[in-house]
C-alpha positions as CSV (number, residue, x, y, z in Angstrom):
1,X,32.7,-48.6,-93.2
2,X,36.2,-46.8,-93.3
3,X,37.7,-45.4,-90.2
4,X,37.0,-41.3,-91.3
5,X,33.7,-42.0,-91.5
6,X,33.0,-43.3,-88.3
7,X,34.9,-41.0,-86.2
8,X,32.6,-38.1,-88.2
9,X,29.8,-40.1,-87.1
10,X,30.8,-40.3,-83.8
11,X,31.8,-36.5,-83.9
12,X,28.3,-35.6,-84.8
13,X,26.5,-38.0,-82.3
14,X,29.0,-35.9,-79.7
15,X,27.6,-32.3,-80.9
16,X,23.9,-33.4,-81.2
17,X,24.1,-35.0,-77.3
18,X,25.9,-31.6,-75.8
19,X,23.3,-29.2,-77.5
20,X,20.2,-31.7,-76.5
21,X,21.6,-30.8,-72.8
22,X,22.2,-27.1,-73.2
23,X,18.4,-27.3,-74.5
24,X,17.3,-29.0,-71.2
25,X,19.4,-26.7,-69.1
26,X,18.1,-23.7,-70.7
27,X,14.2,-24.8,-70.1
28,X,15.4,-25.6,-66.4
29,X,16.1,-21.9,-66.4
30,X,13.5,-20.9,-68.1
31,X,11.1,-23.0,-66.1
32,X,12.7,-21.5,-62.8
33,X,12.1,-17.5,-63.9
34,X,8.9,-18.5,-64.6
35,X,7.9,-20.1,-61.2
36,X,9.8,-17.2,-59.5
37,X,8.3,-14.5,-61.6
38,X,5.2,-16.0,-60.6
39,X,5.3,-16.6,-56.5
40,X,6.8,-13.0,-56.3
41,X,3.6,-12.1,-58.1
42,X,1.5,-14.0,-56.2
43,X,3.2,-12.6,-53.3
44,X,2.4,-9.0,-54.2
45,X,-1.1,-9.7,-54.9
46,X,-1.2,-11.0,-51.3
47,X,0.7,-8.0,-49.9
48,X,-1.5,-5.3,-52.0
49,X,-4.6,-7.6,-50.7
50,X,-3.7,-7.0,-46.9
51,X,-2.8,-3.1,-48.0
52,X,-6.3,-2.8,-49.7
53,X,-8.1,-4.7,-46.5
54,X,-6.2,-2.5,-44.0
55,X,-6.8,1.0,-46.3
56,X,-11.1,-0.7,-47.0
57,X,-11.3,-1.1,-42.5
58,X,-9.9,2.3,-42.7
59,X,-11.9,3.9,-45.1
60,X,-15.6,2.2,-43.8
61,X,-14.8,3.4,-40.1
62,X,-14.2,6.6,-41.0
63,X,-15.9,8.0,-44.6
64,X,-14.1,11.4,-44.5
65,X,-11.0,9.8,-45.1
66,X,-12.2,7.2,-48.0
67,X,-10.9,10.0,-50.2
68,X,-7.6,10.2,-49.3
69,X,-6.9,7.0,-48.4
70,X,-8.7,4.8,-50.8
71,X,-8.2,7.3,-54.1
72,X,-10.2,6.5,-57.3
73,X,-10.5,3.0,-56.7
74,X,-11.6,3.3,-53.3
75,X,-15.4,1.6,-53.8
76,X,-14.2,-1.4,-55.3
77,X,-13.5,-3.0,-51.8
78,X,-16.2,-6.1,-51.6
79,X,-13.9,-8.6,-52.2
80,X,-11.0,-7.5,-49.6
81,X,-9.5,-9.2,-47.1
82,X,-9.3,-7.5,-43.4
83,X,-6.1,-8.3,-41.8
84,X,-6.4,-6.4,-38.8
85,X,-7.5,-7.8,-35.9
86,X,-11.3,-6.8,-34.7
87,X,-11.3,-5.8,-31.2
88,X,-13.9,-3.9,-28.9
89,X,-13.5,-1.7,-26.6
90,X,-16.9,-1.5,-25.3
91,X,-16.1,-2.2,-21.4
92,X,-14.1,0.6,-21.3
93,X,-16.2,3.0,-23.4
94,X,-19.2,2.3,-20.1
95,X,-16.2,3.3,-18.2
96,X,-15.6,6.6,-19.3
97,X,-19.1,7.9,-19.1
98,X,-20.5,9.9,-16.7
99,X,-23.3,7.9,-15.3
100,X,-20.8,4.9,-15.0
101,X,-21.1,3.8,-10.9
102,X,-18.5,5.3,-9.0
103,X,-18.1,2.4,-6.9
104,X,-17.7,0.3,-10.2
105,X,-14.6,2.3,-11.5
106,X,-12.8,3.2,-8.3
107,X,-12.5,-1.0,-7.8
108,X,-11.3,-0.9,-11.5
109,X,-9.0,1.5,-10.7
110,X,-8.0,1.8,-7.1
111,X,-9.4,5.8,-7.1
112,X,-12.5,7.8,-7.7
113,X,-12.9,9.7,-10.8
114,X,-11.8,13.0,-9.6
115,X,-8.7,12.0,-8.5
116,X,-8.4,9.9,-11.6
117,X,-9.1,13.0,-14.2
118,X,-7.0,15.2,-11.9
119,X,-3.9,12.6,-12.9
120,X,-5.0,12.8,-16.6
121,X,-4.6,16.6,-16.6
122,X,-1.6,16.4,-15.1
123,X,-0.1,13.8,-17.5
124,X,-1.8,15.6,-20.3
125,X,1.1,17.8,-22.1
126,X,3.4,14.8,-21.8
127,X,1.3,11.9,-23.0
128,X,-1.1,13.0,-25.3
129,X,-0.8,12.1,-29.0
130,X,-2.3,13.9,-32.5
131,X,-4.1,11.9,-34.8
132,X,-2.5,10.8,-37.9
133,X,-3.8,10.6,-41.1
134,X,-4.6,6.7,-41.2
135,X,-5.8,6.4,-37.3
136,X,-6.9,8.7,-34.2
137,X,-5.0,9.0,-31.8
138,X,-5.7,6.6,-28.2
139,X,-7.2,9.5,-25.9
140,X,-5.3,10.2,-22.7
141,X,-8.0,9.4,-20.3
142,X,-7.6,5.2,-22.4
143,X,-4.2,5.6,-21.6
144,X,-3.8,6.2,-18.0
145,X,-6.7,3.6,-17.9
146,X,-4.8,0.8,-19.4
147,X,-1.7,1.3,-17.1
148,X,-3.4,2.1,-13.8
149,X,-5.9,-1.5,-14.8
150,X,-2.7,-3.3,-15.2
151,X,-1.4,-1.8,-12.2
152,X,-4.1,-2.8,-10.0
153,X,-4.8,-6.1,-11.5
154,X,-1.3,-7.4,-12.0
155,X,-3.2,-8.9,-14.7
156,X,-1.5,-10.6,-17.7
157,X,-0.7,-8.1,-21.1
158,X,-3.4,-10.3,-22.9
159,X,-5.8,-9.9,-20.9
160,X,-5.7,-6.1,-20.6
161,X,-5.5,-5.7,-24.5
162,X,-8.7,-8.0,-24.7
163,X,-10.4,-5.6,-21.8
164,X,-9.8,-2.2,-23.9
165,X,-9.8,-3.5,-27.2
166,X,-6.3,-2.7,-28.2
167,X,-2.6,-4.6,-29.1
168,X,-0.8,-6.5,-26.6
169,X,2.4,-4.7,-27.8
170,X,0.4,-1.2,-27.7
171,X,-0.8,-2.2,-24.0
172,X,2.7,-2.7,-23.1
173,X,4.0,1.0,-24.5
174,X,1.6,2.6,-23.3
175,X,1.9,0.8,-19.7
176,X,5.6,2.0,-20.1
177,X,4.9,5.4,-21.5
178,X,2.4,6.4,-18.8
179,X,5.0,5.4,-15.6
180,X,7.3,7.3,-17.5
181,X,5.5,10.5,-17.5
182,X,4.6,10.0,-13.4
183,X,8.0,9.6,-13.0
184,X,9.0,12.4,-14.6
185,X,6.1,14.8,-14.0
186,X,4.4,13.4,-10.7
187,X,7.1,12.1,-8.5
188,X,8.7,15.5,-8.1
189,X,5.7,16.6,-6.6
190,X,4.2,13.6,-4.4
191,X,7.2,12.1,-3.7
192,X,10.2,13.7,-2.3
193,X,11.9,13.9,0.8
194,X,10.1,16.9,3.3
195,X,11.8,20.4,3.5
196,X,12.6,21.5,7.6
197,X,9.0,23.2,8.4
198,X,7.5,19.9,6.9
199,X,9.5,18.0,9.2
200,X,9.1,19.4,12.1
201,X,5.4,18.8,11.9
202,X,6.2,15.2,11.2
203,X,8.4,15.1,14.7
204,X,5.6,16.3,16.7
205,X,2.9,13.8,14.8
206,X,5.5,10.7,15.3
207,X,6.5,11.8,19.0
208,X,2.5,12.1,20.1
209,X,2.3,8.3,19.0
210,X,5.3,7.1,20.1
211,X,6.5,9.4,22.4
212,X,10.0,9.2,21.1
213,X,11.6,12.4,20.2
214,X,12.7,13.5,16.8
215,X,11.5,10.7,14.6
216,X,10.7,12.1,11.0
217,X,9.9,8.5,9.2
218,X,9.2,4.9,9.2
219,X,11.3,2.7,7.2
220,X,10.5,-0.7,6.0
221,X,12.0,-3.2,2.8
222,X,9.0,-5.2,1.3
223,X,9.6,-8.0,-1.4
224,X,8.3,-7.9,-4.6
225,X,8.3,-11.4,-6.6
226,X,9.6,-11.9,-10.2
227,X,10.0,-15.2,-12.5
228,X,14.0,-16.3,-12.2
229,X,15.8,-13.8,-14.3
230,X,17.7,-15.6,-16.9
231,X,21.2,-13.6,-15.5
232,X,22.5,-13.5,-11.8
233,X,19.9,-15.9,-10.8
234,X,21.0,-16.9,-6.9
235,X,21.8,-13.0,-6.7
236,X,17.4,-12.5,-6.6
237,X,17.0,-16.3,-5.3
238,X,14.6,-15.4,-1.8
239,X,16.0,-17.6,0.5
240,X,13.4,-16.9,3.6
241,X,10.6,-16.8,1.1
242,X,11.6,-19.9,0.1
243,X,11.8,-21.7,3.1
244,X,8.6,-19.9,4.4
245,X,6.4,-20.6,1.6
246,X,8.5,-24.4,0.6
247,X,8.5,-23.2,-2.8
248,X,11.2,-21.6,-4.4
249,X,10.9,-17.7,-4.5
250,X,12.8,-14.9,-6.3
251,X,12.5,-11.1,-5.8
252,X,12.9,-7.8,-5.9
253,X,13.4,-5.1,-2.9
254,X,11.4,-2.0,-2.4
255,X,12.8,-0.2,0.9
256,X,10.4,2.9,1.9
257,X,10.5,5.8,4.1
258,X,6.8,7.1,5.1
259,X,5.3,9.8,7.5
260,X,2.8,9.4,9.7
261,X,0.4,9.3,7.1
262,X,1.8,6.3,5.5
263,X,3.2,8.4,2.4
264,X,6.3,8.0,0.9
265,X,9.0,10.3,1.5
266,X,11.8,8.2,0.0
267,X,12.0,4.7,-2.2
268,X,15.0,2.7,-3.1
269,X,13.8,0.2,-5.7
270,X,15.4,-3.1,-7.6
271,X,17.8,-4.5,-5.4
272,X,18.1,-8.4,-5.5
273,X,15.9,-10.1,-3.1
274,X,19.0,-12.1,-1.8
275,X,20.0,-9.0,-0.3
276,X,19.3,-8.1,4.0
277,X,17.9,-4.7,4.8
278,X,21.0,-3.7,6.0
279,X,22.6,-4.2,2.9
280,X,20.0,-2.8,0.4
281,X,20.3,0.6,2.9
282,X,23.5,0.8,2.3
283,X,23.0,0.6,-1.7
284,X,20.2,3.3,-1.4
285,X,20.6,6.8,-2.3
286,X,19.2,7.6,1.4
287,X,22.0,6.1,2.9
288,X,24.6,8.8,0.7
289,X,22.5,11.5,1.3
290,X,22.5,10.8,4.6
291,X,25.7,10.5,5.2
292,X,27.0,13.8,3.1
293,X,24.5,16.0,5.2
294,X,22.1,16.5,2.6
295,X,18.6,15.6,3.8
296,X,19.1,17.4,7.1
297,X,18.9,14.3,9.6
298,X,21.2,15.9,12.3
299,X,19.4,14.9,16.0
300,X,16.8,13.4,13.8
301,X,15.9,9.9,13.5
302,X,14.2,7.2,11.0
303,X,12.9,3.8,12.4
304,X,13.5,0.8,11.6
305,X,13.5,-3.0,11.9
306,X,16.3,-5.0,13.5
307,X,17.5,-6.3,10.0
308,X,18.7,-2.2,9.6
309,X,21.8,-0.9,11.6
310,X,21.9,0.9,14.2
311,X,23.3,4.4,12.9
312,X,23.3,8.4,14.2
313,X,19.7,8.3,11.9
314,X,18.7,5.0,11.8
315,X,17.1,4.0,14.9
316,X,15.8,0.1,15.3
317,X,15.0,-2.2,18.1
318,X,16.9,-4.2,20.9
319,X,17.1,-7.7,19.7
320,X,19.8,-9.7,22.4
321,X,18.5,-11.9,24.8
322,X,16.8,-11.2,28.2
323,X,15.7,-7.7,27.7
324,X,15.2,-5.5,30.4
325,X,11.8,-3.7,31.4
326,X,13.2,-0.8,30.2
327,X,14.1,-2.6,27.1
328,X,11.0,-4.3,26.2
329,X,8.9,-0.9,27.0
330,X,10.9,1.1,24.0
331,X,10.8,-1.8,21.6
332,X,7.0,-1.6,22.5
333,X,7.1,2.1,21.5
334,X,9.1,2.0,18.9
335,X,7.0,-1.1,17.1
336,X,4.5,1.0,16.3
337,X,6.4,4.2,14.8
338,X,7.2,0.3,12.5
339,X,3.8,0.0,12.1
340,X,3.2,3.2,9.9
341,X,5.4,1.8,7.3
342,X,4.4,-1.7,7.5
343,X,0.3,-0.9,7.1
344,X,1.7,1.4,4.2
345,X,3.1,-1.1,2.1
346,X,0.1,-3.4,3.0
347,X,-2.3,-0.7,1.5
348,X,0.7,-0.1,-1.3
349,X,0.5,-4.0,-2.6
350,X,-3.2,-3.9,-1.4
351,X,-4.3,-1.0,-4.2
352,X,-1.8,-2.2,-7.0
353,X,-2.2,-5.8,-7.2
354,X,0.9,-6.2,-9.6
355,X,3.1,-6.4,-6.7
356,X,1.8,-9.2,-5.6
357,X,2.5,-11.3,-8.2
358,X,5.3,-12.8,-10.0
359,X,5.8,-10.5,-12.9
360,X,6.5,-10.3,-16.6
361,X,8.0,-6.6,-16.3
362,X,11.6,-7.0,-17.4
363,X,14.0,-6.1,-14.5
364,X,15.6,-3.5,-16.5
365,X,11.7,-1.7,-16.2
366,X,10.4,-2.9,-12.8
367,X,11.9,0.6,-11.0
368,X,10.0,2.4,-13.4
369,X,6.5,0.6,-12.4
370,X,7.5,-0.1,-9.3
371,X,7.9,3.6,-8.7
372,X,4.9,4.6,-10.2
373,X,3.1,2.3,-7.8
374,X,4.3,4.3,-4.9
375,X,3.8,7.9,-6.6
376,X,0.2,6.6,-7.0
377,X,0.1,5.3,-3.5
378,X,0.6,8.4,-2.7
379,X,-1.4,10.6,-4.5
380,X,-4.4,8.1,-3.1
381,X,-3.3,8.4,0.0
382,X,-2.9,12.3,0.0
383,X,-6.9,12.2,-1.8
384,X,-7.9,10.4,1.0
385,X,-9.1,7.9,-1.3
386,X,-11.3,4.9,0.2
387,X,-9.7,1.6,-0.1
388,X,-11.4,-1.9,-0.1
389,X,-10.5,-3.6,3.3
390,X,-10.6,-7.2,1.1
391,X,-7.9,-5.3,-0.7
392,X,-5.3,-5.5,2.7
393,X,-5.6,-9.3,2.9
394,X,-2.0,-10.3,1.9
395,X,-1.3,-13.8,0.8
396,X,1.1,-15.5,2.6
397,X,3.4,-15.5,-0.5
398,X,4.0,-11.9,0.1
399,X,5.4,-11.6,3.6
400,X,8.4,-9.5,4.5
401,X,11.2,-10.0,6.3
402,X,10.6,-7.4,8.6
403,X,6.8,-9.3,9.5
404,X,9.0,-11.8,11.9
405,X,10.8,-9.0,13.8
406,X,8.5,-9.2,16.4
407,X,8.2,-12.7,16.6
408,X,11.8,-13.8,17.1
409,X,15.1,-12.8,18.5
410,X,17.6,-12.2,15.9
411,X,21.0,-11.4,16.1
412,X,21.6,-7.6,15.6
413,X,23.2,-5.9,12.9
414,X,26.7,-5.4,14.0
415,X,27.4,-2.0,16.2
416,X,27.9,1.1,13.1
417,X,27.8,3.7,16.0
418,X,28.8,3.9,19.9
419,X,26.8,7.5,20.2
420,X,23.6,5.9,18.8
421,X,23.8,3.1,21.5
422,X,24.0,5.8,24.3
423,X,21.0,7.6,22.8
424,X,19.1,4.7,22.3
425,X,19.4,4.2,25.6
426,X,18.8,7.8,27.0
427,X,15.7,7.6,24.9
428,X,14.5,4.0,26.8
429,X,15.2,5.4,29.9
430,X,13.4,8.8,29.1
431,X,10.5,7.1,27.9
432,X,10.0,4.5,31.7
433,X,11.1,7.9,33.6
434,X,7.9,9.1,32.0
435,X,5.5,7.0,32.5
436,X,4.9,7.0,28.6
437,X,6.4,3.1,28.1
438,X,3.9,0.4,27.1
439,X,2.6,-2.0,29.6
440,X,2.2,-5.5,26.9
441,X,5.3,-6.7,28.2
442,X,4.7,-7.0,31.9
């Protein structure tokens, strides 16, 4: 065979092997479309599926609509998947009607059911929703019901969605939406600091217990617990709590002023829990207020523990060594103007049980519940509301600082005031001179 021969061979063997692989390269492509085209079909047929299950569970709960919703094809729905979750809401369905026990639904929710329709009117204009085409709307009175229940309870988002037959994530707006609207609508009107003729009533309530002059609240920090934040974690690390309870403990502060009644007149809320009283005061919007005039403390005083300073308003006990009769008799006095706060925040943690347990409220949120926990407080208080005495038995988890005071002699703040020291004093003296002191220290 001559040589042009067999390179034109060889030329053609060359051409035949290039367009055999620019065959199998084009099926590969072909092949690939095809499986494509296919899963993106299959994946629309599943979409429309879920859209026809959702628009079929829509359509048989409510006929009126099938029309709109469903359109021509809307009987053809036998063979349609339902991909939204079936829940029932029968529990609180019994709740909500009228020959549901009273005792029943005030232990559900810490109140009768006055006082809890009184709050739905209230809230009404702000948290009430139209119904949409697809859905009704949750009613107002479900609403408040699923954030005053997770209020009281503390208990886990889960487990209130289960107990009203709705979403976790809707349970947790409309937890959020409904402290929202206290904030905004109730807080201005059951929890604000008193105007002068309020206070003066106050002063003559405090001094006819006391029998201290001038005393228009109580003040007390309580200690909420929270799961370690993922930021600034030693800055809400609970030392005492810790070492009380041997487990370690983080928190959040809550520092309240009450009246005699044991209703709040001011809150400061979210402060780390490594903080002292002392220095949560001094972060508190009370203290600036104070301090510019504006919540008309001149001569007046608000009581403390010994973790506050001693300042021309704040007024707390002796705490050095080898007290004098004198001494002892005003810190007797003066413990239970203390008291009034103290039973307060029992009944506040008492009534909403989410304080009381470590919870799953972001920080950035907490002020907002945590608020509306003392707005409702309030309002209960102010209603007269009965309250479950098994309700007031705290778990040792959540003591205070303050619960020690009277138990121990701690080092006091240091001096923020000369003039306070000489009325503390005149007051001490005033109190022997009159034969009002106590008698438990002799």
């Amino acid at each position: 065979m001559n040589e042009p021969t067999t390179k034109r061979r060889k030329k053609n063997d060359e051409g035949s092997t290039r367009k055999t692989k620019k065959k199998r390269e084009l099926k590969g492509v072909l092949r690939t479309i095809l499986f494509m085209d296919g899963k993106e079909k299959d994946e629309e047929e599943k979409e429309q599926g879920m859209i026809d299950g959702y628009y079929s569970e829509v359509e048989e709960s409510n006929p009126r609509k099938r029309s709109k919703v469903g359109g021509a094809g809307g009987d053809s729905v036998s063979h349609r998947r339902v991909w939204v979750k079936e829940r029932s809401g029968a529990w609180w369905e019994e709740c909500n009607k009228a020959e549901f026990p009273e005792e029943e639904f005030r232990k559900a929710f810490r109140m009768g059911r006055v006082t809890f329709e009184a709050i739905c009117e209230e809230l009404n204009s702000v948290i009430a929703k139209e119904d949409t085409t697809l859905r009704n709307a949750i009613p107002v009175k479900q609403r408040v019901a699923v954030c005053l229940w997770r209020l009281a309870t503390g208990d886990p988002l889960s487990v209130v969605s289960k107990r009203f037959g709705l979403g976790i994530s809707t349970c947790h707006k409309l937890v959020l939406e409904v402290c929202t609207a206290i904030k905004r609508v109730l807080m201005p009107k059951y929890l604000q600091w008193p105007n002068a003729v309020i206070l003066r009533d106050i002063k003559g309530e405090f001094e006819n217990v006391s029998g201290i002059p001038n005393v228009v609240g109580s003040m007390f920090t309580s200690h909420v617990p929270i799961i370690a934040p993922k930021m600034s974690v030693s800055a809400y690390f609970n030392k005492r709590h810790t070492e009380r309870n041997h487990k370690t403990s983080y928190s959040v502060t809550v520092q309240g002023v009450v009246d005699h009644r044991g209703v709040f007149t001011d809150v400061c809320i979210g402060w780390p829990g490594s903080m002292g009283n002392d220095q949560v005061l001094e972060k508190s919007a009370l203290f600036q207020r104070a301090n510019n005039g504006g919540l008309n403390l001149s001569g007046v005083w608000i009581v403390g523990g010994s973790g506050y300073p001693l300042l021309d308003w704040v007024l707390v006990p002796y705490t050095q060594q080898n007290l004098t009769w004198t001494q002892h008799a005003f810190n007797e006095k003066i413990g239970g103007v203390r008291r009034v706060a103290k039973d307060a925040f029992g009944r506040l943690k008492g009534r909403w049980g989410c304080l009381r347990k470590r919870t799953e409220v972001k920080l950035q949120d907490l002020p907002l519940v945590l608020g509306a926990c003392c707005v409702l407080h309030n309002i209960c208080e102010l209603k007269n509301e009965e309250m479950d005495p098994e309700l007031l038995k705290i778990d040792d988890d959540v003591v205070d600082d303050d619960d020690d005071d009277d138990l121990v002699v701690e080092p006091e703040v240091p001096l923020r005031s000369v003039s306070s020291l000489k009325a503390r004093d005149a007051i001490a003296h005033n109190l022997l001179h009159h034969g009002l002191a106590g008698t438990s220290f002799l």
